[in-house]
mmCIF file as Biopython writes it, N, C-alpha, C and O atoms, coordinates in Angstrom:
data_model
#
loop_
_atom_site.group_PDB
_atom_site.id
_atom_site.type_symbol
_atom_site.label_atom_id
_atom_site.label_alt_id
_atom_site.label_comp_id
_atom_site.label_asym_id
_atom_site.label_entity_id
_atom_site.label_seq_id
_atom_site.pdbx_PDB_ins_code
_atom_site.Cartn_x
_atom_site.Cartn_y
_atom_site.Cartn_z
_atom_site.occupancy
_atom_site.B_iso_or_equiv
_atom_site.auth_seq_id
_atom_site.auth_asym_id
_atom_site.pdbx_PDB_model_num
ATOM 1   N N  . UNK A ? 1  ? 93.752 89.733  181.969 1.0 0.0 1  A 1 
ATOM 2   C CA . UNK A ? 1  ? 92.519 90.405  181.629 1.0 0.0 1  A 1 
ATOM 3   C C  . UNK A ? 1  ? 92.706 91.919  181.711 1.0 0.0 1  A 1 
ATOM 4   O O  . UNK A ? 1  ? 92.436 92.811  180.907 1.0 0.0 1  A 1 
ATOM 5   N N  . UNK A ? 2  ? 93.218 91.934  182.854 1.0 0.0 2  A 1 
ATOM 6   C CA . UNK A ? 2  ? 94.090 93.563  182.771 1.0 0.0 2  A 1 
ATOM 7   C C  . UNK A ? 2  ? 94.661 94.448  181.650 1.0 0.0 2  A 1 
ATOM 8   O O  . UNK A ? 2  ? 94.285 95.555  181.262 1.0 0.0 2  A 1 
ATOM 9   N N  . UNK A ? 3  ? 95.713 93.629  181.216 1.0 0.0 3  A 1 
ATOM 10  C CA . UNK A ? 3  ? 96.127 93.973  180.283 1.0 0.0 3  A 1 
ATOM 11  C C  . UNK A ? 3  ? 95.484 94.118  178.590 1.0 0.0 3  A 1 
ATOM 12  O O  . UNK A ? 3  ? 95.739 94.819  177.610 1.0 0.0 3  A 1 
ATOM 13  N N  . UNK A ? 4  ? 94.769 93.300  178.842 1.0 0.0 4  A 1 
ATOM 14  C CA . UNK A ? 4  ? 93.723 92.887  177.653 1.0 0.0 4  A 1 
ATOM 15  C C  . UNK A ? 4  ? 93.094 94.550  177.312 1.0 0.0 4  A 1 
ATOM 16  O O  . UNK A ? 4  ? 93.207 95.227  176.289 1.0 0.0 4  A 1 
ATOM 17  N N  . UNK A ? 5  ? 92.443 94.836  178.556 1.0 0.0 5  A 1 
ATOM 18  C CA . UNK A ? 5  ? 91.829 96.151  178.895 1.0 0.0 5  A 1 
ATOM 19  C C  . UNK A ? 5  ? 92.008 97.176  178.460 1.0 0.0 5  A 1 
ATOM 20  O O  . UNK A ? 5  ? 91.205 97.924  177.904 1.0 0.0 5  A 1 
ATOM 21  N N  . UNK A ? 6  ? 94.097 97.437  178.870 1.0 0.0 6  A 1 
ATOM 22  C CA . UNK A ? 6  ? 94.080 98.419  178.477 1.0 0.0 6  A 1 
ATOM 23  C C  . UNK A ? 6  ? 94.890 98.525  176.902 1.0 0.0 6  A 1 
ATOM 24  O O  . UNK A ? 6  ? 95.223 99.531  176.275 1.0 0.0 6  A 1 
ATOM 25  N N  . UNK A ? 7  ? 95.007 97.456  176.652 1.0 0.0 7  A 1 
ATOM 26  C CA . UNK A ? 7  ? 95.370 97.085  175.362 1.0 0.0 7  A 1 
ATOM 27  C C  . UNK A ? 7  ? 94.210 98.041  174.470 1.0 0.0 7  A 1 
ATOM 28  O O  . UNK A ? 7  ? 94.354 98.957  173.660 1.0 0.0 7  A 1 
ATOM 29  N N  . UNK A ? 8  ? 93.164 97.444  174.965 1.0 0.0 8  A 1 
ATOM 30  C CA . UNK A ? 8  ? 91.380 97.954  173.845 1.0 0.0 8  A 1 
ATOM 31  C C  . UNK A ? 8  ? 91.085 99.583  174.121 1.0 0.0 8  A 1 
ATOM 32  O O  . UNK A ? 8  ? 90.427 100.337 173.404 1.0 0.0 8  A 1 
ATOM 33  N N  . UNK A ? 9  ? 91.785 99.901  175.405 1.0 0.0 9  A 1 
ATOM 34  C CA . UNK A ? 9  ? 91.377 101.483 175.241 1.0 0.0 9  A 1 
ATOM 35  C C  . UNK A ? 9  ? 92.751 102.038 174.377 1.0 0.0 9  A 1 
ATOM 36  O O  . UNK A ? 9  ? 92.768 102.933 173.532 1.0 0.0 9  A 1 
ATOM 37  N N  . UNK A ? 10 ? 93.490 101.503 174.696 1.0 0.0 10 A 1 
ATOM 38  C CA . UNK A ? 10 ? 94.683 102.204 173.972 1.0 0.0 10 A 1 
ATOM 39  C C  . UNK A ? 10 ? 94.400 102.779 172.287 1.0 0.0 10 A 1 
ATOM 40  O O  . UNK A ? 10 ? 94.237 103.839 171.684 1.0 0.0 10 A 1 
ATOM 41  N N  . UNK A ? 11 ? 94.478 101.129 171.993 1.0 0.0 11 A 1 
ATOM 42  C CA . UNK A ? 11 ? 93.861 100.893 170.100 1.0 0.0 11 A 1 
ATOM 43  C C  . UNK A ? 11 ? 92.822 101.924 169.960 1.0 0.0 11 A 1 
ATOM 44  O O  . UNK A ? 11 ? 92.903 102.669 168.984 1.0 0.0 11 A 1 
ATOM 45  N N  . UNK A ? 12 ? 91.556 102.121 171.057 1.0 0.0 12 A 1 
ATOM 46  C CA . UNK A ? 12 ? 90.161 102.917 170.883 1.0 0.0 12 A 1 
ATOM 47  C C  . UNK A ? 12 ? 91.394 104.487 170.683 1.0 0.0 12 A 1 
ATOM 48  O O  . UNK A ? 12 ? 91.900 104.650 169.572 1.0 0.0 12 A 1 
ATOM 49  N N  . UNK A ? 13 ? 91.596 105.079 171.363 1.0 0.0 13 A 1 
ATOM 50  C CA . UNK A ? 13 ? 92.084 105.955 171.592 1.0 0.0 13 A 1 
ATOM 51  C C  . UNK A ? 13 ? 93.313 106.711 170.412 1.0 0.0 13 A 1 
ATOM 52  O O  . UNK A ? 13 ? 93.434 107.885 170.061 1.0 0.0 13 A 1 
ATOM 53  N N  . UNK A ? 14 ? 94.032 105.575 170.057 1.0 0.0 14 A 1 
ATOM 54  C CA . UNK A ? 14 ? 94.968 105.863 168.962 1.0 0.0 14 A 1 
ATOM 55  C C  . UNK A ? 14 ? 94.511 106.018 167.693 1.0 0.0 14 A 1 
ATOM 56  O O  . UNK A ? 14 ? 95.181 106.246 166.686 1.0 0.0 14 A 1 
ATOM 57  N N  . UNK A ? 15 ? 93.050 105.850 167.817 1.0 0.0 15 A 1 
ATOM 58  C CA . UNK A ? 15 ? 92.416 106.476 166.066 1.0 0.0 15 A 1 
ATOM 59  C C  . UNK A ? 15 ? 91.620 107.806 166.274 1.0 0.0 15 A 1 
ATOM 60  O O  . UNK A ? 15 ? 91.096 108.265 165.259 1.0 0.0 15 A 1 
ATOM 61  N N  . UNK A ? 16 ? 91.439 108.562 167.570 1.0 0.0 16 A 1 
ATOM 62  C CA . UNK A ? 16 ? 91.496 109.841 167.553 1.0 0.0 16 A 1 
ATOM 63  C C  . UNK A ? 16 ? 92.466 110.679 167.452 1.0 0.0 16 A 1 
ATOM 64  O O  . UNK A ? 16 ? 93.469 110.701 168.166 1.0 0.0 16 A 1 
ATOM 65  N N  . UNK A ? 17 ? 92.073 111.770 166.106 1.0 0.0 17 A 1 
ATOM 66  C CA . UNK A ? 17 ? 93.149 112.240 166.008 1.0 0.0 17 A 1 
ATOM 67  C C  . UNK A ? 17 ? 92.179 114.004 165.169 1.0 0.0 17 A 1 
ATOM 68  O O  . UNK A ? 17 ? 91.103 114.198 164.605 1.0 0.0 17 A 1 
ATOM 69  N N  . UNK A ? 18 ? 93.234 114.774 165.521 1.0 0.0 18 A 1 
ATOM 70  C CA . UNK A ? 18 ? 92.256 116.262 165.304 1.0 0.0 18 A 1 
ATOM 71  C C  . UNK A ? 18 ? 92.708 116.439 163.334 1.0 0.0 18 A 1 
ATOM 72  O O  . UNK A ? 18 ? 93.827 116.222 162.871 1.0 0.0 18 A 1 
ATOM 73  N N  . UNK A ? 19 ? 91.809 116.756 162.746 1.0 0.0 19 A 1 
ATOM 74  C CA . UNK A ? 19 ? 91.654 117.072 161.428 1.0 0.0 19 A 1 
ATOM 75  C C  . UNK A ? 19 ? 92.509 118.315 161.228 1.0 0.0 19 A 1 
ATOM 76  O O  . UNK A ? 19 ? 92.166 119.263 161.934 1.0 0.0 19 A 1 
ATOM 77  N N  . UNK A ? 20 ? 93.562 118.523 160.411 1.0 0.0 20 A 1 
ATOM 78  C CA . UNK A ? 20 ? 94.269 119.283 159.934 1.0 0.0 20 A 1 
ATOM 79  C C  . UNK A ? 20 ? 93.619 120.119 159.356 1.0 0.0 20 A 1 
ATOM 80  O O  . UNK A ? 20 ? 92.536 119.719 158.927 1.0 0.0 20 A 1 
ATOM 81  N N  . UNK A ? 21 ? 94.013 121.708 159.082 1.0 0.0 21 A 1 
ATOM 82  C CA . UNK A ? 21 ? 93.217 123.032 158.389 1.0 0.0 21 A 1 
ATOM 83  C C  . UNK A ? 21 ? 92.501 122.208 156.884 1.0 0.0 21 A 1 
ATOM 84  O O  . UNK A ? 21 ? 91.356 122.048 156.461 1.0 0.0 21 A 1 
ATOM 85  N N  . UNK A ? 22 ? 94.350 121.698 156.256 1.0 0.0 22 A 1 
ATOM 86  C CA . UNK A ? 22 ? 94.377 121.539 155.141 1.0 0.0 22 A 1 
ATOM 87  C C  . UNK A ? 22 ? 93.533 120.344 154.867 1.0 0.0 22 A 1 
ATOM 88  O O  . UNK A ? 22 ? 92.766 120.263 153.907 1.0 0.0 22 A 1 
ATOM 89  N N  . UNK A ? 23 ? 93.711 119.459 155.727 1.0 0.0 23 A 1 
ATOM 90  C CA . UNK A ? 23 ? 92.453 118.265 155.045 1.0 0.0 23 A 1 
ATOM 91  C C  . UNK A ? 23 ? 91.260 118.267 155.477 1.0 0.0 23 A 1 
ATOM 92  O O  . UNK A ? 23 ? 90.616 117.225 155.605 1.0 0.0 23 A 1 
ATOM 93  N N  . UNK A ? 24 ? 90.701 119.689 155.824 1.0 0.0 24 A 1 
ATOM 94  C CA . UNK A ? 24 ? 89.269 119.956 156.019 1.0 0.0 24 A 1 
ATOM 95  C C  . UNK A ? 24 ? 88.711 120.489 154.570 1.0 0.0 24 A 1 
ATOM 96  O O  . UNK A ? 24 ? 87.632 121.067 154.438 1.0 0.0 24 A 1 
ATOM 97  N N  . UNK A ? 25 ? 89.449 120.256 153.715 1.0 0.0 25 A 1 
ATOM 98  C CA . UNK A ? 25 ? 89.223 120.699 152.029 1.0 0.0 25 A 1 
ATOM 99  C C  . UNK A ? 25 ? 88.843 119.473 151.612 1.0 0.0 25 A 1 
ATOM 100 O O  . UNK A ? 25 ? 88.290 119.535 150.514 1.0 0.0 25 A 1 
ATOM 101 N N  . UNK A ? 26 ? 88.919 118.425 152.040 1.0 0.0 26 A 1 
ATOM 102 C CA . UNK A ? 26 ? 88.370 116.870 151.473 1.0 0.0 26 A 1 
ATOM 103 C C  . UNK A ? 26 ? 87.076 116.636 152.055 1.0 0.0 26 A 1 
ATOM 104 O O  . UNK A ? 26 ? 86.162 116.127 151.406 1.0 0.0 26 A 1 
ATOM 105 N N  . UNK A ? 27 ? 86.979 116.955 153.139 1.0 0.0 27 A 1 
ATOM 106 C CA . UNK A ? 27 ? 85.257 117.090 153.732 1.0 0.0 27 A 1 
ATOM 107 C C  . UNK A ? 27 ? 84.249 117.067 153.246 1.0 0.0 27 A 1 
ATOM 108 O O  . UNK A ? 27 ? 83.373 116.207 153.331 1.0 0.0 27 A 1 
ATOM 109 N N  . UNK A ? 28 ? 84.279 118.669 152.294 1.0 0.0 28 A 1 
ATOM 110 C CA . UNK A ? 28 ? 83.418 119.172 151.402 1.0 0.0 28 A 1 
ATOM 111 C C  . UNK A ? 28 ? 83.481 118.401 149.893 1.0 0.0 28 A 1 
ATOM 112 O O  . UNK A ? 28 ? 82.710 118.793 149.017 1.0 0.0 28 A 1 
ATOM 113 N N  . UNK A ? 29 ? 84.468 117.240 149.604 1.0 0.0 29 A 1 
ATOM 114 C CA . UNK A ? 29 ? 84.476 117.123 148.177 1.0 0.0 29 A 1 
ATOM 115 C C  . UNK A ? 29 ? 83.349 116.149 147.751 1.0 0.0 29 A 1 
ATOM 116 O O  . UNK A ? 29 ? 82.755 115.274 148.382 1.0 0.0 29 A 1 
ATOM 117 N N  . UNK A ? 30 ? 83.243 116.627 146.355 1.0 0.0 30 A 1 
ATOM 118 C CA . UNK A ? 30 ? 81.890 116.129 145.885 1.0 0.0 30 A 1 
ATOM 119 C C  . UNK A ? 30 ? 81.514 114.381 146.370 1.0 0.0 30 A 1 
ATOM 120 O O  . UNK A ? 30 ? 80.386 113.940 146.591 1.0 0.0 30 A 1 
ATOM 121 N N  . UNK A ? 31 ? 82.475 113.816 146.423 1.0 0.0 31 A 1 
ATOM 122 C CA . UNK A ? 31 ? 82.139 112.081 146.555 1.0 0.0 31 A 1 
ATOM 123 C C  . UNK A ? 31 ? 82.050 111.731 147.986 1.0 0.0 31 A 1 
ATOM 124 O O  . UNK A ? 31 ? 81.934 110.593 148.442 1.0 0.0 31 A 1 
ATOM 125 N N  . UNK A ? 32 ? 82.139 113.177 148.842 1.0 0.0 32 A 1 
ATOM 126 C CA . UNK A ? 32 ? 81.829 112.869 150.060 1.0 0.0 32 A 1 
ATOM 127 C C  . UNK A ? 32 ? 79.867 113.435 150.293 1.0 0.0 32 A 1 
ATOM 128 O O  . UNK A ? 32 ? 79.343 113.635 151.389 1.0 0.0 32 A 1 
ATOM 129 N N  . UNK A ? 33 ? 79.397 113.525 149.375 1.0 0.0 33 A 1 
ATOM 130 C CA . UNK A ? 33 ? 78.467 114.407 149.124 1.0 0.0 33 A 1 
ATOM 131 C C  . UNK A ? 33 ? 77.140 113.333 149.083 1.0 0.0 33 A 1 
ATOM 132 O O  . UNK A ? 33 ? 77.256 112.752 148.004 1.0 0.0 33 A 1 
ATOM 133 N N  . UNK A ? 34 ? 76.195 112.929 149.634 1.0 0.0 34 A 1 
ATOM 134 C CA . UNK A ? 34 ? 75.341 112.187 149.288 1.0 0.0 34 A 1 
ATOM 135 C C  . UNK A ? 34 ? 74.604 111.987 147.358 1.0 0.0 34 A 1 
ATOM 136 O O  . UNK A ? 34 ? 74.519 112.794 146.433 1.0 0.0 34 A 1 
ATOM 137 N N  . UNK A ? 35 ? 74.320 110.913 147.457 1.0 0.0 35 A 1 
ATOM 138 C CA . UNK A ? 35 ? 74.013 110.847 145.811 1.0 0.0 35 A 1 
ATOM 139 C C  . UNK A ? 35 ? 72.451 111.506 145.812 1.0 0.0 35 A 1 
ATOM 140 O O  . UNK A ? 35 ? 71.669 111.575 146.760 1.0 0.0 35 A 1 
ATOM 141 N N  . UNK A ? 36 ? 72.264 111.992 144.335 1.0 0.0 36 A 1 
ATOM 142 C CA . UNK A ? 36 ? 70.938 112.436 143.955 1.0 0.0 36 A 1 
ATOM 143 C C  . UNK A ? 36 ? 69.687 111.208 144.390 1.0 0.0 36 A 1 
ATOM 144 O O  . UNK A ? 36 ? 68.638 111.390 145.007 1.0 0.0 36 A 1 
ATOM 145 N N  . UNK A ? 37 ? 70.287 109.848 143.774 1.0 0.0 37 A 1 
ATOM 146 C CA . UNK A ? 37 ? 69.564 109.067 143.702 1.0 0.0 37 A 1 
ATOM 147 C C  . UNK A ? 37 ? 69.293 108.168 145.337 1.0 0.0 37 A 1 
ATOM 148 O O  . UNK A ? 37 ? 68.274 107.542 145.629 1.0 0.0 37 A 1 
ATOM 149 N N  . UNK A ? 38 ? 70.026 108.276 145.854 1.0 0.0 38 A 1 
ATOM 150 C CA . UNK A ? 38 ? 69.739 108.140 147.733 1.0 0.0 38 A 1 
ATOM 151 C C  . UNK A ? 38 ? 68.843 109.262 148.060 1.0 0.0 38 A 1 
ATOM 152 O O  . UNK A ? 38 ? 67.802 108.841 148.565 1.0 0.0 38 A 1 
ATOM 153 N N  . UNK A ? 39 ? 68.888 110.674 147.938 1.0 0.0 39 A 1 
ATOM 154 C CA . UNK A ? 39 ? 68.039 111.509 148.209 1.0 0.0 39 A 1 
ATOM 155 C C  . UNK A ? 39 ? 66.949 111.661 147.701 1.0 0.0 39 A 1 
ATOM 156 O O  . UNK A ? 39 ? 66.228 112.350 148.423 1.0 0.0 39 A 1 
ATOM 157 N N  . UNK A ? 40 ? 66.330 111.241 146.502 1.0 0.0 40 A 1 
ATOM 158 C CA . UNK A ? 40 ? 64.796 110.810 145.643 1.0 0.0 40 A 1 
ATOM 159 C C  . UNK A ? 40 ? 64.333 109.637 146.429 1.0 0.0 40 A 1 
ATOM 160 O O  . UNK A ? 40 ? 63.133 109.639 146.702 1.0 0.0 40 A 1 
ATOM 161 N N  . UNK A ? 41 ? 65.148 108.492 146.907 1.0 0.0 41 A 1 
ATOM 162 C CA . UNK A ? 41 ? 64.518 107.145 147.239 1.0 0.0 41 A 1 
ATOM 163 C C  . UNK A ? 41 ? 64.269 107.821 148.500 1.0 0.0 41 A 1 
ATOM 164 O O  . UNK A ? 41 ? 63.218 108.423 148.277 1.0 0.0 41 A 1 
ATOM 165 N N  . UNK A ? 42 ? 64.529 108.010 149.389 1.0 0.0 42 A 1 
ATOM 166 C CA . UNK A ? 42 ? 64.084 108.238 150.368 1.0 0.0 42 A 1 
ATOM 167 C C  . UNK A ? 42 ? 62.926 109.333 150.745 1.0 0.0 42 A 1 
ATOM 168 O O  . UNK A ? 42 ? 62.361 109.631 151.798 1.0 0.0 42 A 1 
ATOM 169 N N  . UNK A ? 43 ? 62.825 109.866 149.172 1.0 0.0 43 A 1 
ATOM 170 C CA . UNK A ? 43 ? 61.521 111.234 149.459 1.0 0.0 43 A 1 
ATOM 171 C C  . UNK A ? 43 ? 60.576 110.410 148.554 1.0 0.0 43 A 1 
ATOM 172 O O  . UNK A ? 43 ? 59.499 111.006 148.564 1.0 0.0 43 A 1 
ATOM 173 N N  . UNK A ? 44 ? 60.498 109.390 147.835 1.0 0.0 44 A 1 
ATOM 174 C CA . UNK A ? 44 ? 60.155 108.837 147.413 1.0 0.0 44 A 1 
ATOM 175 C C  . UNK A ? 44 ? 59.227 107.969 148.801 1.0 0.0 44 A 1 
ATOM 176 O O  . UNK A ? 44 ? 58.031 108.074 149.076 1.0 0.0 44 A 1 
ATOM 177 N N  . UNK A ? 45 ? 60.164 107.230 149.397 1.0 0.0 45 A 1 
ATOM 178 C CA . UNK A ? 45 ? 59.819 106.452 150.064 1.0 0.0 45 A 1 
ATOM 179 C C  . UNK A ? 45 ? 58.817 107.034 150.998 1.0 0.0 45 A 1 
ATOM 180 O O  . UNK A ? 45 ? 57.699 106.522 150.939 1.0 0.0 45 A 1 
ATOM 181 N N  . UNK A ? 46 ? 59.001 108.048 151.887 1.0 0.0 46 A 1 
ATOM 182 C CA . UNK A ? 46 ? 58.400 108.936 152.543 1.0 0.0 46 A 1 
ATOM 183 C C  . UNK A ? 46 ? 57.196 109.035 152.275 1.0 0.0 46 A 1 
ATOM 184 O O  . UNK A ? 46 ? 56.246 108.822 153.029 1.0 0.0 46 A 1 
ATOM 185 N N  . UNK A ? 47 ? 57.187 109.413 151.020 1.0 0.0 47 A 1 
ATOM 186 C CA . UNK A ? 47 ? 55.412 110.007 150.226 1.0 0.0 47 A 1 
ATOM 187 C C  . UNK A ? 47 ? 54.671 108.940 149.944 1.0 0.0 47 A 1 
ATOM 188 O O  . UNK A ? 47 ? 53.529 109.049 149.499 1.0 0.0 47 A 1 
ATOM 189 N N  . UNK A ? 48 ? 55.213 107.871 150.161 1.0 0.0 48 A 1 
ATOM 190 C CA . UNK A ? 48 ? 54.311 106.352 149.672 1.0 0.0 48 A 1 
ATOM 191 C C  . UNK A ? 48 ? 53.572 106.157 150.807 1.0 0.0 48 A 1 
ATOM 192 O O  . UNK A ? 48 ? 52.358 105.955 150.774 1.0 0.0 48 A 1 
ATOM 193 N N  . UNK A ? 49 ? 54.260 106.205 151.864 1.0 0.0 49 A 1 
ATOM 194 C CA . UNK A ? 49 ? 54.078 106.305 153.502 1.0 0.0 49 A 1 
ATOM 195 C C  . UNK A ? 49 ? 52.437 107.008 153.688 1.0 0.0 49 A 1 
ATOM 196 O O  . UNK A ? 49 ? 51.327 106.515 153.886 1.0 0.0 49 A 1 
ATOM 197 N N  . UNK A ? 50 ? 53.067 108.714 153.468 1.0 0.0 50 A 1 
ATOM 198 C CA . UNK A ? 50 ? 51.581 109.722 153.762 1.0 0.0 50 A 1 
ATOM 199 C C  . UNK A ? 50 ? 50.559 109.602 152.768 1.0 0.0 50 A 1 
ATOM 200 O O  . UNK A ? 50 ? 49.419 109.866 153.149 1.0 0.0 50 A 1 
ATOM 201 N N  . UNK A ? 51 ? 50.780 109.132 151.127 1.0 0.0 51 A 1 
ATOM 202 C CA . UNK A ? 51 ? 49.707 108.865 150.662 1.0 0.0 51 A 1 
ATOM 203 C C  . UNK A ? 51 ? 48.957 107.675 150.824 1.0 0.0 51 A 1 
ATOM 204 O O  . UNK A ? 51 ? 47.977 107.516 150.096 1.0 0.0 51 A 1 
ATOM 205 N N  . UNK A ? 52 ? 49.373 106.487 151.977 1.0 0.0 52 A 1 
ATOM 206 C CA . UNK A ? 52 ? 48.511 105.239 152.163 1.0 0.0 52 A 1 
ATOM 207 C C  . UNK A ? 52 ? 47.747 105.899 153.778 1.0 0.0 52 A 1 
ATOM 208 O O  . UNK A ? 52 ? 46.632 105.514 154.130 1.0 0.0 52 A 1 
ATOM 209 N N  . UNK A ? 53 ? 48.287 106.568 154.324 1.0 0.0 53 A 1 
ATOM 210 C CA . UNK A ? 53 ? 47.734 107.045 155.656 1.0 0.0 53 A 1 
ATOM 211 C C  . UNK A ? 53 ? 46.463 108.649 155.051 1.0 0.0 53 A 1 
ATOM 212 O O  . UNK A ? 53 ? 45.683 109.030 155.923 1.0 0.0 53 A 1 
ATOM 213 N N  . UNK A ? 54 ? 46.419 109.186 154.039 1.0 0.0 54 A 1 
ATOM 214 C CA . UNK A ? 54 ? 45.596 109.970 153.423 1.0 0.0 54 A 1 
ATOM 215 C C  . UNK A ? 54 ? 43.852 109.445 153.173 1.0 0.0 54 A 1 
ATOM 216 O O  . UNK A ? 54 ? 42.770 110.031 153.202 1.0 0.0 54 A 1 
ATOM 217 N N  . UNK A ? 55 ? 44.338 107.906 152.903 1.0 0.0 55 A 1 
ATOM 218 C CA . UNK A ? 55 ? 43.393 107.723 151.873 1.0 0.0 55 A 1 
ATOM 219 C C  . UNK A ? 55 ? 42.913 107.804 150.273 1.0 0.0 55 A 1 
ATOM 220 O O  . UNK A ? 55 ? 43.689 108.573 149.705 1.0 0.0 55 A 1 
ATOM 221 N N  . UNK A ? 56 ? 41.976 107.320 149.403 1.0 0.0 56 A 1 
ATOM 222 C CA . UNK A ? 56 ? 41.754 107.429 147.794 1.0 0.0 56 A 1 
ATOM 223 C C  . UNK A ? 56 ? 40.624 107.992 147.625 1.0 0.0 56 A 1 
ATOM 224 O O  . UNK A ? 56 ? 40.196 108.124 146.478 1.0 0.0 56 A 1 
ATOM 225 N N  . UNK A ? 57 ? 39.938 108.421 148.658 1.0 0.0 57 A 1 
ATOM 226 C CA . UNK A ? 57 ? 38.358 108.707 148.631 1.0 0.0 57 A 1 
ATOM 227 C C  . UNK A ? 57 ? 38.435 110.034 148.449 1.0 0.0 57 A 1 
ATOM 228 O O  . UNK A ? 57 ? 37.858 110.373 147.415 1.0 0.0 57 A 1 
ATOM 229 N N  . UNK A ? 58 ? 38.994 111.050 149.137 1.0 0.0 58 A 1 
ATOM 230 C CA . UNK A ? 58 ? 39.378 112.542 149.262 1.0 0.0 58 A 1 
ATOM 231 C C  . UNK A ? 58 ? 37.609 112.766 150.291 1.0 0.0 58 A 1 
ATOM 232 O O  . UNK A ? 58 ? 37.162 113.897 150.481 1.0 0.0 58 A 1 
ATOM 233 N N  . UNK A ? 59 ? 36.902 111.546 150.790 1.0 0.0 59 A 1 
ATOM 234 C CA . UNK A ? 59 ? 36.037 112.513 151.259 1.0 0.0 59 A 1 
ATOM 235 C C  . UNK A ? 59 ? 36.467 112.473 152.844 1.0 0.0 59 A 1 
ATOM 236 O O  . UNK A ? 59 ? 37.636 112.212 153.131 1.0 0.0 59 A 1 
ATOM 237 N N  . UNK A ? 60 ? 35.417 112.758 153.946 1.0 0.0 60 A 1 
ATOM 238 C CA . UNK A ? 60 ? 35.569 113.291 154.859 1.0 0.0 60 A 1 
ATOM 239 C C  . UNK A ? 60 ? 36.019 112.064 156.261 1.0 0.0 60 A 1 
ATOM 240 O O  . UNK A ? 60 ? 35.987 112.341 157.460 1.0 0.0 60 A 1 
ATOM 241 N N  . UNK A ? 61 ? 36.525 110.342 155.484 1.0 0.0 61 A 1 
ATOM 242 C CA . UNK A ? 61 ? 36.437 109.322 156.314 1.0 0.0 61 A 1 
ATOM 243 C C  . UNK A ? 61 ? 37.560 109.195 156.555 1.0 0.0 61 A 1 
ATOM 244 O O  . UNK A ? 61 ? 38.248 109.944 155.861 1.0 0.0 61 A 1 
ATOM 245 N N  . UNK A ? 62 ? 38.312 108.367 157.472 1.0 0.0 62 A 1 
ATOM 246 C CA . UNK A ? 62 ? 39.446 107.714 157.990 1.0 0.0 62 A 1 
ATOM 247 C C  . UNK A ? 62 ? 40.718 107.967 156.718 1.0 0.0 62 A 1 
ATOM 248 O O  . UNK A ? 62 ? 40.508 107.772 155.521 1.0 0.0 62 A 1 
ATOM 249 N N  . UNK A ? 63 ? 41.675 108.309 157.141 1.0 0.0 63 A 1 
ATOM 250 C CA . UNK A ? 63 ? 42.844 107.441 156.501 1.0 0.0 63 A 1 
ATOM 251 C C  . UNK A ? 63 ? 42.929 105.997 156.094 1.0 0.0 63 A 1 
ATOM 252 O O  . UNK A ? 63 ? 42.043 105.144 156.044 1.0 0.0 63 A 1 
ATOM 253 N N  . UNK A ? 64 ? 44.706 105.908 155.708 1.0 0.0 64 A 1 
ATOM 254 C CA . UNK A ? 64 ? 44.640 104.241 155.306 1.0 0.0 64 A 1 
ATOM 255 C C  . UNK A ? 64 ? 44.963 103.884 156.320 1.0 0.0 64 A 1 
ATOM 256 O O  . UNK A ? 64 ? 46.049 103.325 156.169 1.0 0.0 64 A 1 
ATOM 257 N N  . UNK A ? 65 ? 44.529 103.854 157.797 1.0 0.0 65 A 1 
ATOM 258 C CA . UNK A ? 65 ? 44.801 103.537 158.819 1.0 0.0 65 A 1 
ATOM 259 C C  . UNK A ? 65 ? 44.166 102.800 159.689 1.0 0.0 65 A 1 
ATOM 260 O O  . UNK A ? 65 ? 44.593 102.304 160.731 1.0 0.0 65 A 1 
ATOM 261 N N  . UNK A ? 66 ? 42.844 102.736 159.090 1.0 0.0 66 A 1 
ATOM 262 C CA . UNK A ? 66 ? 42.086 101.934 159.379 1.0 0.0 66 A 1 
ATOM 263 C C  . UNK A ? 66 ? 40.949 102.360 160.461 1.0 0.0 66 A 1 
ATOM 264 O O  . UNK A ? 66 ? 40.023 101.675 160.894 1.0 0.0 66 A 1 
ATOM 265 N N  . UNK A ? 67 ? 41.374 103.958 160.821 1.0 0.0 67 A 1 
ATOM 266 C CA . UNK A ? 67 ? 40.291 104.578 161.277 1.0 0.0 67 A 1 
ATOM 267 C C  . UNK A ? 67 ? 38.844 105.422 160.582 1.0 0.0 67 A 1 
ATOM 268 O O  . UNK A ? 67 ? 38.812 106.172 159.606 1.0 0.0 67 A 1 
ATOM 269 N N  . UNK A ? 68 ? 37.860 105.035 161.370 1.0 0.0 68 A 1 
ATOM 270 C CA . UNK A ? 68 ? 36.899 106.542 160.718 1.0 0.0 68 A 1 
ATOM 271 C C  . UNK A ? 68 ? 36.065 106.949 161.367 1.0 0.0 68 A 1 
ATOM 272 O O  . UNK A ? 68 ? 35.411 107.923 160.992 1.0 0.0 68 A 1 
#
């Protein structure tokens, strides 16, 4: 079991490793870059959210929250 142990920190440990100058130029490349269409769905998603907690009435009662 011992050995087991340090078998698993070893493996944990042997995939840290410090990023070279030069392959800090792949970081920034575009396909590491989130997509347009992940960033709309999620502002998308967001605004569906605050316009059911707003309300349709625009007058002075509860949100869609079920308060008033």
């Amino acid at each position: 079991m011992k050995y087991l142990f340090i078998v698993a920190v070893l493996l944990m440990f042997s995939s840290c490793v410090a990023v070279k100058e030069y392959e800090k130029v792949y970081i920034n490349a575009e396909d590491m870059a989130l997509s347009a269409r992940g960033i709309c769905k999620a502002d998308i998603s967001s605004h569906i959210y605050r316009e059911g907690a707003a309300g349709a009435n625009g007058g002075k009662m509860g949100g869609g929250c079920g308060c008033n």
